[in-house]
N, C-alpha and C positions, 0 to 999 in steps of 0.2 A: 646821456641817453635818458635821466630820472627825468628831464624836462623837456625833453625835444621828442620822444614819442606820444604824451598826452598831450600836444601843438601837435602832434601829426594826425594823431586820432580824431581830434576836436576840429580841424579842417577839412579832414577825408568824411568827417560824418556832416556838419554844416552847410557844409556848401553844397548845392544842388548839382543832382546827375544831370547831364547834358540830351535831353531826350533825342536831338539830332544825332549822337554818336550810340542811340542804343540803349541811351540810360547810363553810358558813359561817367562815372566819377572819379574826381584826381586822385592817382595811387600816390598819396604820398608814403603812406607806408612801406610801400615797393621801393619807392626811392630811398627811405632812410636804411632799409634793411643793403639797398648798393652802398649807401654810404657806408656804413660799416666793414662790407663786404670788400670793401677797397682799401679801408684805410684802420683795422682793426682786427684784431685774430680770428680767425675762424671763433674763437670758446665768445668772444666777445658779440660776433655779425650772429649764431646760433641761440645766444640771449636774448640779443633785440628782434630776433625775426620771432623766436617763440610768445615773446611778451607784445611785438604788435602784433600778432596773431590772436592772443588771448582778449586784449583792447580791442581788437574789431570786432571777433567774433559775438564778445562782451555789449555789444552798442548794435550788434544788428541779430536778426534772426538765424544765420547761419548758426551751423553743432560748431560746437567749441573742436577745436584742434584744427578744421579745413584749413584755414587761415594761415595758422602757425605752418602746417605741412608745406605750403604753396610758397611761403615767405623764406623759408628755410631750402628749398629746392633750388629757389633761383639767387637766393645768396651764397650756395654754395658754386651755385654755377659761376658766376660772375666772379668769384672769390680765386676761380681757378683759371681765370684772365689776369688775374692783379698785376704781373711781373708781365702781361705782356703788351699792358697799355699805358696809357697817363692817364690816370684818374683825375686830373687835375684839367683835364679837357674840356669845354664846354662840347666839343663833339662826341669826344668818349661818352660824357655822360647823359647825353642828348639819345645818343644809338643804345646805351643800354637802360638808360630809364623807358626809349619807345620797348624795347624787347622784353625788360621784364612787366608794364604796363599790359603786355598783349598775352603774356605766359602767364601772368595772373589771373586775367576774364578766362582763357581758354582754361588755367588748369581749375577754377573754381566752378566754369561750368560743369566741365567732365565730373567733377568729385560730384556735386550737388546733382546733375542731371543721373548721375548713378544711383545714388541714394531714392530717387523719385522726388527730390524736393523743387524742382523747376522742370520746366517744360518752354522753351523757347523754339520759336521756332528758327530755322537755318538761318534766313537775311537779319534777323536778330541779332542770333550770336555773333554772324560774322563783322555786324555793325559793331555789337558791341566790344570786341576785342581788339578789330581796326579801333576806335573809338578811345580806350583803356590805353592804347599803344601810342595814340597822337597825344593824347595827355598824357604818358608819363613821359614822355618826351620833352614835353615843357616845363611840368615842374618838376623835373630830376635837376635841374642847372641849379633852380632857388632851390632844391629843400639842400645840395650839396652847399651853397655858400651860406645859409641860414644856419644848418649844422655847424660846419667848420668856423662860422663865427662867433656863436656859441660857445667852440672848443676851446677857442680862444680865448673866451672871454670868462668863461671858468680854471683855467690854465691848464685844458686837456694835452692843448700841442701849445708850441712854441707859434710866437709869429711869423716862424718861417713856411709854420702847418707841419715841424715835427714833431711824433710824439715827446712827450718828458718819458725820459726813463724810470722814473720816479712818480705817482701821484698821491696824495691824500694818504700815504704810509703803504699802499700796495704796486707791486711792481706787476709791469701792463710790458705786454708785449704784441708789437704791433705789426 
């Protein structure tokens, strides 16, 4: 996670919004906070959604905490799918990278548009969370194998992709 959320930050902020989708940008943050959500404890998926929350927030003009809130809503949600999917799906994580991509534009609109700090108007929003939803749909497949290769290659999980019981002297439950 020490390395794969500042790669997720540094591409979600980089790379240009997509003006055809609304101003549409890759949630990869949304993505990594599913990965976790699938394949790491709840104490471990409420780390990383707070901390890419604090990293976005941190790099854009949004208040600190919207981010973490939003990130944290829908890993918890997804978290409590875990046992009834295959995370390891390129569909699973295609349907829930588009869903938490759309639950992110909508839930940061609502927070922000509450506060007065935006003002979009309706075929906007609606662009921009259709938009938000067709890209995290795409990059949910890469940021899960980019992650999980990663894991690997630090010796998070096994090459079979199970966790170690065991890591770097603290015991992880997944």
């Amino acid at each position: 996670m020490f390395f794969a959320l500042p790669a997720g930050v540094l591409l979600q902020t980089w790379l240009p919004g997509f003006t055809w989708l609304g101003g549409a940008k890759c949630p990869f943050l949304a993505s990594m906070v599913l990965y976790y959500a699938f394949n790491r404890s709840p104490a471990v998926m409420l780390a990383a959604a707070t901390a890419a929350g604090f990293l976005q927030d941190g790099l854009s003009p949004i208040p600190f905490g919207y981010s973490s809130f939003c990130f944290s809503l829908i890993g918890l949600l997804a978290a409590a799918f875990r046992q009834m999917v295959l995370s390891e799906s390129v569909t699973t994580q295609i349907t829930f990278g588009a869903a938490a991509g759309a639950a992110l534009a909508m839930g940061m609109h609502v927070l922000l548009s509450a506060a007065g700090l935006v003002h979009y108007a309706f075929g906007w929003t609606v662009l921009k969370v259709l938009g938000t939803g067709v890209l995290g749909g795409v990059v949910a497949p890469l940021t899960f194998r980019g992650i999980g290769a990663l894991d690997r290659l630090v010796g998070n999980v096994s090459e079979e992709g199970e966790p170690q019981e065991r890591i770097h002297g603290f015991r992880w439950s997944a």
